[in-house]
Residue frames relative to the residue before (quaternion, step in Angstrom):
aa qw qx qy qz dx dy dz
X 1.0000 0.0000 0.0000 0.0000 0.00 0.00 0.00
X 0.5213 -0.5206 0.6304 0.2447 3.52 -1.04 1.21
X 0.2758 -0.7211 0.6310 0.0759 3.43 -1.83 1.49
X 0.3596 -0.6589 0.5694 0.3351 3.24 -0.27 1.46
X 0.5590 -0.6500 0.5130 0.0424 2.90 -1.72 1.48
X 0.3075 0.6890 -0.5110 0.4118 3.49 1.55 0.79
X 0.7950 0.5430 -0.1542 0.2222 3.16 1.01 -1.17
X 0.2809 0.7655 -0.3207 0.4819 2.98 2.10 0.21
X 0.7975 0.4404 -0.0618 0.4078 3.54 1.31 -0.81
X 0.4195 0.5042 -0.2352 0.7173 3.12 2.85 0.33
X 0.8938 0.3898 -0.1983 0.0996 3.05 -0.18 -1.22
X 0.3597 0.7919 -0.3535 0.3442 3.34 2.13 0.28
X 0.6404 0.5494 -0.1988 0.4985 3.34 1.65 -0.65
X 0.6177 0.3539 -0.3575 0.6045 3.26 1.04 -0.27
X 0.5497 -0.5608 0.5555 0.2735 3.27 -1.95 0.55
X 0.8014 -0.0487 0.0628 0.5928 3.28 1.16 -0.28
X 0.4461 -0.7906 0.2902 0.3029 4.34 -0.55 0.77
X 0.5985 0.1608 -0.5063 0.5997 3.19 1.85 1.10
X 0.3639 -0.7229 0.5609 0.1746 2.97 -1.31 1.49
X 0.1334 -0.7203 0.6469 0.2120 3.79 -0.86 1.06
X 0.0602 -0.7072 0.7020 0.0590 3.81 -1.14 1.02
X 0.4642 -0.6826 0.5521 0.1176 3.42 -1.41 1.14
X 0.1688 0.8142 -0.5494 -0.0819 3.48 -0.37 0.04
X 0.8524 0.0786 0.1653 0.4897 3.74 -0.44 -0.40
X 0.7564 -0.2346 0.3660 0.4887 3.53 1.28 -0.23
X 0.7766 0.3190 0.0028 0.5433 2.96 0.67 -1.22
X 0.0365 -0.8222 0.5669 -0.0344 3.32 -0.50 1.49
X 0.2222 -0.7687 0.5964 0.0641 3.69 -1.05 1.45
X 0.3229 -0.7348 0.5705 0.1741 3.55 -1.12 1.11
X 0.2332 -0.8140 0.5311 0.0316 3.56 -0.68 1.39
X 0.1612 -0.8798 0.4469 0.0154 3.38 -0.10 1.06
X 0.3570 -0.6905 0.5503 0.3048 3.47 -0.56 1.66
X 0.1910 -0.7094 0.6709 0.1002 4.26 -1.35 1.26
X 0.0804 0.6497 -0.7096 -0.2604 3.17 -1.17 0.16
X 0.0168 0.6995 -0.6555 0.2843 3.27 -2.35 0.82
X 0.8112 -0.1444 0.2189 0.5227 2.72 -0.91 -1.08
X 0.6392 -0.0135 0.0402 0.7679 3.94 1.14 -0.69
X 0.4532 -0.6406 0.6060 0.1304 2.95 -2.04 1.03
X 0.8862 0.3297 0.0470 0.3221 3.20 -0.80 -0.35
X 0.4410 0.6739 -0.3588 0.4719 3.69 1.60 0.50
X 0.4634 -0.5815 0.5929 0.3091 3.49 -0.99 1.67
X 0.5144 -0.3518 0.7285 0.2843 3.20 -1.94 0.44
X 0.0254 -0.7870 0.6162 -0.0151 3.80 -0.63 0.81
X 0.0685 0.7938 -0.5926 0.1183 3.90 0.03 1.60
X 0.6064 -0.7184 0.2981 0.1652 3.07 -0.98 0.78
X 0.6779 0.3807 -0.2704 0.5679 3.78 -0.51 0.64
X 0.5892 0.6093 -0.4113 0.3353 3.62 0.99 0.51
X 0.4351 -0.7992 0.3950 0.1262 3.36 -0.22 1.62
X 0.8193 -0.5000 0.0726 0.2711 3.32 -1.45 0.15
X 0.1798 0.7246 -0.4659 0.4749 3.40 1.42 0.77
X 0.6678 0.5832 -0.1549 0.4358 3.25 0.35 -1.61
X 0.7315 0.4399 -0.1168 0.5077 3.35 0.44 -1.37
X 0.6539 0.5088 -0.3219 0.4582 3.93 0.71 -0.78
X 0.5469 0.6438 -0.2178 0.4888 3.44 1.52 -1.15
X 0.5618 0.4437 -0.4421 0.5404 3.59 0.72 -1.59
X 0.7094 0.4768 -0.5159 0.0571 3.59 -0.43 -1.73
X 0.5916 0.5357 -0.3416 0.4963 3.27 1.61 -1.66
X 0.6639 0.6004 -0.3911 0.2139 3.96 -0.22 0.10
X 0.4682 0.7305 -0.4042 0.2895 3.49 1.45 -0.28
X 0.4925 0.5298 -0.4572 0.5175 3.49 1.03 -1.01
X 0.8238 0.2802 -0.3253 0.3700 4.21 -0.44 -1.24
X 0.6843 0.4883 -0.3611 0.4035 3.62 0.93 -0.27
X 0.5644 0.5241 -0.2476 0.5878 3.53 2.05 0.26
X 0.4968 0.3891 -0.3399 0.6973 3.35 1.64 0.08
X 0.6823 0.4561 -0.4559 0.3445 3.61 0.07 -0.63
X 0.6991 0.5655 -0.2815 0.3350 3.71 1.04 -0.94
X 0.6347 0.5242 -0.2686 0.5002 3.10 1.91 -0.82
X 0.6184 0.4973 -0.4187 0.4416 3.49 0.96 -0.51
X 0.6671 0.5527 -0.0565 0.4962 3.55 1.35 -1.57
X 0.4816 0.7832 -0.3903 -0.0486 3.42 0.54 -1.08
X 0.5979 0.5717 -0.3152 0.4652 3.56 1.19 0.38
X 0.2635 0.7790 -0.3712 0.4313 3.08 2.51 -0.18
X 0.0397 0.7114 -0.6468 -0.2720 4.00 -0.48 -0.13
X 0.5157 0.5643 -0.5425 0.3482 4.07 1.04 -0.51
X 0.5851 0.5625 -0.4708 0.3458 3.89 1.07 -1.20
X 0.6320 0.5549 -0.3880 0.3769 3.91 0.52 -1.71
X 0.5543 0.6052 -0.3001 0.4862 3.29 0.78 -1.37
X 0.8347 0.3029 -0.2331 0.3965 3.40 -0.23 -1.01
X 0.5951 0.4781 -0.4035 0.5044 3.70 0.94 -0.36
X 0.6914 0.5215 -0.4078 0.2892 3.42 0.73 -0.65
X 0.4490 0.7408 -0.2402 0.4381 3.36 1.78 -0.53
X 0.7105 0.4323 -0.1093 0.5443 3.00 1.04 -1.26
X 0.5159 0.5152 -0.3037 0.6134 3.94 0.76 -0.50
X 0.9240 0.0783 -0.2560 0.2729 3.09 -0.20 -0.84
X 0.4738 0.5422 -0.3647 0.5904 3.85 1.70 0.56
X 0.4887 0.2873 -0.4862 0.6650 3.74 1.63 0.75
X 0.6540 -0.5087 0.4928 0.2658 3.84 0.06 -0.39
X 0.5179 0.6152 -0.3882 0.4502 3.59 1.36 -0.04
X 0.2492 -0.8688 0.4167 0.0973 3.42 0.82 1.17
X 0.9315 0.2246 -0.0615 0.2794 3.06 0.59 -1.66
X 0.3102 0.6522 -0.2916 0.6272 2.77 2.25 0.98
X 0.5874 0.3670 -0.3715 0.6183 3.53 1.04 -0.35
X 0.5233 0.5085 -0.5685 0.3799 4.05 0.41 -0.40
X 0.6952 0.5933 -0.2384 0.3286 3.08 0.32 -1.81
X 0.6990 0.4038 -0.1688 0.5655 3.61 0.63 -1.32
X 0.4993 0.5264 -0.3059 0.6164 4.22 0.75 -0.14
X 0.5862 0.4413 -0.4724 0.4883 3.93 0.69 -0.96
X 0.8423 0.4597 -0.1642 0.2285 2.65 -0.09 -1.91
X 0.4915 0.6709 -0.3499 0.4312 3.68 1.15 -0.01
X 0.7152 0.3683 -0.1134 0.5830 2.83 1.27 -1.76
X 0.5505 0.6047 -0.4090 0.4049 3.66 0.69 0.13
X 0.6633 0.4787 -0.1895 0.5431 3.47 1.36 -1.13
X 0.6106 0.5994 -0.2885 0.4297 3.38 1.55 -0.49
X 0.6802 0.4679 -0.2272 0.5166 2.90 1.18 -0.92
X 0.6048 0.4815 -0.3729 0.5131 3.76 0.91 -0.33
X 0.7377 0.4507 -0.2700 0.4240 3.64 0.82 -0.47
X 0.6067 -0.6064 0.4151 0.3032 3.17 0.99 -0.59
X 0.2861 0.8883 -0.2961 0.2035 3.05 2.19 -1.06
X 0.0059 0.7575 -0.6089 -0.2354 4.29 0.04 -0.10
X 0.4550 0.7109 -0.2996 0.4447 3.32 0.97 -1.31
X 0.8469 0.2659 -0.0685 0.4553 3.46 -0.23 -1.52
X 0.5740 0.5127 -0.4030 0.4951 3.73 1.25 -0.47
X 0.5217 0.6415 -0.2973 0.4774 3.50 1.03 -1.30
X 0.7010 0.4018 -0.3147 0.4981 3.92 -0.02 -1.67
X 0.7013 0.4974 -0.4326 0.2714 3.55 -0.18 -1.81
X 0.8132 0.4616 -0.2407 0.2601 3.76 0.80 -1.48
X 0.6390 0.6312 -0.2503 0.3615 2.76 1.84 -0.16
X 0.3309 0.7147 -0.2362 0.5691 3.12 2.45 -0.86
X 0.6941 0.4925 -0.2875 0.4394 3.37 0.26 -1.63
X 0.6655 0.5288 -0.3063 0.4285 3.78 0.57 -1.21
X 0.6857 0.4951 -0.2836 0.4520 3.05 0.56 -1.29
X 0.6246 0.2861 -0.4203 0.5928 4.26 0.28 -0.74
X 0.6316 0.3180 -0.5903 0.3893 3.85 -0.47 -0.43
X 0.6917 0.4138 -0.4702 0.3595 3.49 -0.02 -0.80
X 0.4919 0.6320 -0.4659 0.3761 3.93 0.52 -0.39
X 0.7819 0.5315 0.0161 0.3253 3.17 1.14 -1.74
X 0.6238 -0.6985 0.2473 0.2486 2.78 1.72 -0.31
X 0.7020 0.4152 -0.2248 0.5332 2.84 2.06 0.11
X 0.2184 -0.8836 0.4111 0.0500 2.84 0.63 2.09
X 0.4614 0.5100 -0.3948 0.6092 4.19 1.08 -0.44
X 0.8177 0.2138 -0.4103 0.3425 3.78 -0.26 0.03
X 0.4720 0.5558 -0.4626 0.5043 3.41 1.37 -0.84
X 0.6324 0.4671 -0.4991 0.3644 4.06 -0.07 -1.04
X 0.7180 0.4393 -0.4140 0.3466 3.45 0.38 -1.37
X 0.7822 0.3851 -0.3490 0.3436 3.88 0.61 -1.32
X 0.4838 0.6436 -0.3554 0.4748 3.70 1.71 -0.10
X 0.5747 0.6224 -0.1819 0.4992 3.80 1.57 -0.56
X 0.5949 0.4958 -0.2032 0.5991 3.36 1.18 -1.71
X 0.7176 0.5043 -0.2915 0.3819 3.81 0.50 -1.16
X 0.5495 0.5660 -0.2489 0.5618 3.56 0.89 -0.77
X 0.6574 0.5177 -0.3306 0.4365 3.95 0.55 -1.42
X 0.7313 0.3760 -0.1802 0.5398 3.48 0.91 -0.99
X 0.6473 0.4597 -0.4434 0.4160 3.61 0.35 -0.75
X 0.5454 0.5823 -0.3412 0.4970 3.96 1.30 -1.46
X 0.9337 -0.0259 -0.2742 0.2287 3.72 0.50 -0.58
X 0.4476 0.6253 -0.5443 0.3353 2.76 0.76 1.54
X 0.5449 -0.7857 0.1818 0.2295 3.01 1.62 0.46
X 0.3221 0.7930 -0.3900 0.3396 3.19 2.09 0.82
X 0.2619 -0.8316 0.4733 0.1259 3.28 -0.01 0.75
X 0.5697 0.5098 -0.3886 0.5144 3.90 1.26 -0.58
X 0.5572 0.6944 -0.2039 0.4073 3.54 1.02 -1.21
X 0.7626 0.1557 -0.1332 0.6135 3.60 0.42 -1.12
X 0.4612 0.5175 -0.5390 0.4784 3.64 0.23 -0.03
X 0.7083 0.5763 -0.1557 0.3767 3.56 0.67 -0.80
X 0.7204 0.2456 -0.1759 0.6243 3.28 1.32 -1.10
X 0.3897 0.6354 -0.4285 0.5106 3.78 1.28 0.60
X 0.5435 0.5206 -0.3071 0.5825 3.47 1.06 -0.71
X 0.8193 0.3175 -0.2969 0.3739 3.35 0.17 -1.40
X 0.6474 0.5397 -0.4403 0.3096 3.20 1.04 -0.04
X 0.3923 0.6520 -0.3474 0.5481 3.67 1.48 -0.63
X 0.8478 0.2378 -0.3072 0.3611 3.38 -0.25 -0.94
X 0.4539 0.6005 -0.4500 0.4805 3.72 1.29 -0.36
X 0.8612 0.3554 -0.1989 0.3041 3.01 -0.07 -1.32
X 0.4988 0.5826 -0.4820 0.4236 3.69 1.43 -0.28
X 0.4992 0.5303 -0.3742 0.5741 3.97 1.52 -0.96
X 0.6354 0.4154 -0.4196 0.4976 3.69 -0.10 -0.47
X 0.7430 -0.4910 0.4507 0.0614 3.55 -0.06 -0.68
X 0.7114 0.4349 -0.0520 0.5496 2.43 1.31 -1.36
X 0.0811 -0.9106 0.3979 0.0766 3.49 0.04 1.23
X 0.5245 0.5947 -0.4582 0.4015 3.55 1.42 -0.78
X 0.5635 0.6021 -0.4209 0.3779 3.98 0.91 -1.31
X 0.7129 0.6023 -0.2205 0.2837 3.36 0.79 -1.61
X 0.5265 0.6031 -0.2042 0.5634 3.20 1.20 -1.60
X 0.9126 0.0697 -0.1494 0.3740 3.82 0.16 -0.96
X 0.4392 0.4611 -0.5060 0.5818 3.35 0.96 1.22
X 0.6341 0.3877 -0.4897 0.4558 3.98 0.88 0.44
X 0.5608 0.5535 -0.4085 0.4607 3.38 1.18 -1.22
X 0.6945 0.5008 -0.3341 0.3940 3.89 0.52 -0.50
X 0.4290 0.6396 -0.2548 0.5847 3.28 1.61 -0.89
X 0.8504 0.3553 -0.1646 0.3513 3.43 0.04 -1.24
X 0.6472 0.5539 -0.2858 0.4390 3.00 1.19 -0.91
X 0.6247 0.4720 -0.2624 0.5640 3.92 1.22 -0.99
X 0.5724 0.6049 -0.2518 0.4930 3.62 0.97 -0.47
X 0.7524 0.4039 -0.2801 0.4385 3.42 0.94 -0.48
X 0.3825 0.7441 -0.2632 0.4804 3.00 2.00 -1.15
X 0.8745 0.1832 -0.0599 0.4450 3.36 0.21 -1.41
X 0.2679 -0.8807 0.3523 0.1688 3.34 1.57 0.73
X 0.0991 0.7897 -0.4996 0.3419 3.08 0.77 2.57
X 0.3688 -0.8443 0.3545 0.1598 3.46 0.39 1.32
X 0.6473 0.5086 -0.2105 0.5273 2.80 1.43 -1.93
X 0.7572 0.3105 -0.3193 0.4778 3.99 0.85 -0.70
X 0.7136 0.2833 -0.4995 0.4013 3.58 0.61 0.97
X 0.2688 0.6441 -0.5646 0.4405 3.70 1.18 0.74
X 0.7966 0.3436 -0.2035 0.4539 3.12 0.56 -1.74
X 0.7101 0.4528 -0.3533 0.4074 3.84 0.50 -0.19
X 0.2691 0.7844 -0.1343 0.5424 3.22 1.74 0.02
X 0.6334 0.4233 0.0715 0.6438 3.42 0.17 -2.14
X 0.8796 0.2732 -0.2344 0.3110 3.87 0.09 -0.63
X 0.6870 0.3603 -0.3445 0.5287 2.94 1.72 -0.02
X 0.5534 0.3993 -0.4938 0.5390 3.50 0.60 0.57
X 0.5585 0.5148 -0.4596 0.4602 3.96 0.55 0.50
X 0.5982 0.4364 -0.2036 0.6405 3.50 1.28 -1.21
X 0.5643 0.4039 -0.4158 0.5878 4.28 0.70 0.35
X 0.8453 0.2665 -0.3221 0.3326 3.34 -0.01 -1.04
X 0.4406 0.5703 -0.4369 0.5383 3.39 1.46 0.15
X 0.7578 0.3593 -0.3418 0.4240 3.68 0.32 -0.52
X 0.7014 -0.5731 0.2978 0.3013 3.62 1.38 0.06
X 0.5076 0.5009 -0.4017 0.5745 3.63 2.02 -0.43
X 0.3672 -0.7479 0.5481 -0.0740 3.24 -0.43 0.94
X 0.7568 0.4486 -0.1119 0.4620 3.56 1.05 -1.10
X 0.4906 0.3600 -0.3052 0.7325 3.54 2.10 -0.76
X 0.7042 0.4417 -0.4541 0.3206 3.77 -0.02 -0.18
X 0.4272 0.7858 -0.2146 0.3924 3.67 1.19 0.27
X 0.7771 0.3168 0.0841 0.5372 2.15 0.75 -2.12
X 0.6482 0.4544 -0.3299 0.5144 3.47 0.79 0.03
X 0.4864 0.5169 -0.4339 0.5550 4.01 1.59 -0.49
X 0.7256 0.4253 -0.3411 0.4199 3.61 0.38 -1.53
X 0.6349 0.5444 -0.3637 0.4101 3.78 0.56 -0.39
X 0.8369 0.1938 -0.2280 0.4583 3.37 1.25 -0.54
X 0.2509 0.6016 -0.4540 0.6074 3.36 1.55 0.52
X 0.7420 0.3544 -0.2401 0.5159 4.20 -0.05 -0.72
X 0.6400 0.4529 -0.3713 0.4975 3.71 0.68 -0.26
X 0.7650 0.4462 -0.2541 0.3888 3.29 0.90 -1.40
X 0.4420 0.6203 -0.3176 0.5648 3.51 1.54 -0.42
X 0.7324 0.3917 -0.2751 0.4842 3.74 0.40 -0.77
X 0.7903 0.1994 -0.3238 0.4805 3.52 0.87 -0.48
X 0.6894 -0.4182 0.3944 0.4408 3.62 0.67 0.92
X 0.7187 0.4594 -0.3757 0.3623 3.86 0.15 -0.43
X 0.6255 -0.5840 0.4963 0.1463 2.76 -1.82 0.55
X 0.4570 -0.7748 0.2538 0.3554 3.73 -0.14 0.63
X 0.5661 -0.5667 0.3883 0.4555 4.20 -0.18 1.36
């Protein structure tokens, strides 16, 4: 198959237009697509910090992909990723809008759902733990009705751990138990290690010491079982 001759205008950034990335041993071939967006790593999960050094070099093609694409909302999306795993915070907002803008013009839930959660996730970086709740809220509204259940179990976490930063531990305490509880449902080890881990922080912060233990050792024994290292 003939390479559409877009790609003349990606591939300077790569060392080559399959990117091999090492991780752990275990090396995944990322394949530059065109389509709907050009030039987006294949992004699988559990790939370690190789992976991540790679993303930084990638903003330039995922800034070409939007210009070629720019009605794309998966591209914005993805640049914001990038931006904001280089530190260009308020360049990932901007690039996060505009996803969720195209989301919102499409109808997109999915993509409305991600962007607000993205969005949460850089305010919280920043320090603005009142806006992250709200776009961490907005994310949940959509994830609750689309009925993803891996999805909001997830932004339940983020809310726990926000809100233990806030302070505000009862919120915290019952946005893991909700975490945990959907987490078992969907018998997600790795998401009840980590919901686990957050409720024995939110104990040893309240001083019970003896529930805070027992919730580390619970997620210390999970994380042992899946090989991982503790978040």
């Amino acid at each position: 198959m003939k390479m559409p001759a877009e790609f003349a205008k990606i591939t300077p950034y790569f060392t080559n237009p399959l990117v091999l990335i090492k991780s752990g041993g275990v090396i995944v071939q990322s394949l530059l697509r065109y389509g709907a967006i050009l030039a987006l790593l294949v992004v699988l999960p559990g790939l370690g910090p190789e992976f991540y050094k790679i993303r930084g070099e990638t903003v330039p093609a995922y800034r070409q992909a939007t210009q070629l694409e720019p009605e794309d909302a998966k591209g914005w999306n993805q640049l914001g990723h990038s931006l904001r795993r280089t530190g260009k915070l308020e360049e990932a907002i901007a690039a996060y809008r505009k996803a969720l803008e195209i989301g919102e013009a499409t109808g997109d839930l999915s993509m409305l759902a991600a962007a607000h959660g993205n969005l949460g996730g850089v305010y919280k970086t920043r320090g603005e733990l009142e806006k992250a709740e709200e776009y961490y809220r907005k994310a949940l509204e959509i994830f609750e009705a689309m009925d993803s259940k891996e999805d909001i179990a997830i932004t339940y976490n983020h809310l726990g751990i926000l809100n233990g930063t806030r302070g505000k531990l009862e919120n915290a305490e019952y946005y893991s138990r909700k975490a945990l509880k959907l987490n078992k449902e969907l018998d997600s080890k790795k998401g009840m290690a980590n919901n686990y881990a957050n409720l024995g922080t939110i104990y040893k912060t309240l001083g019970n010491l003896e529930v805070a233990e027992h919730y580390s050792r619970k997620a210390k024994e999970l994380n042992k079982a899946l090989g991982r290292k503790a978040p």
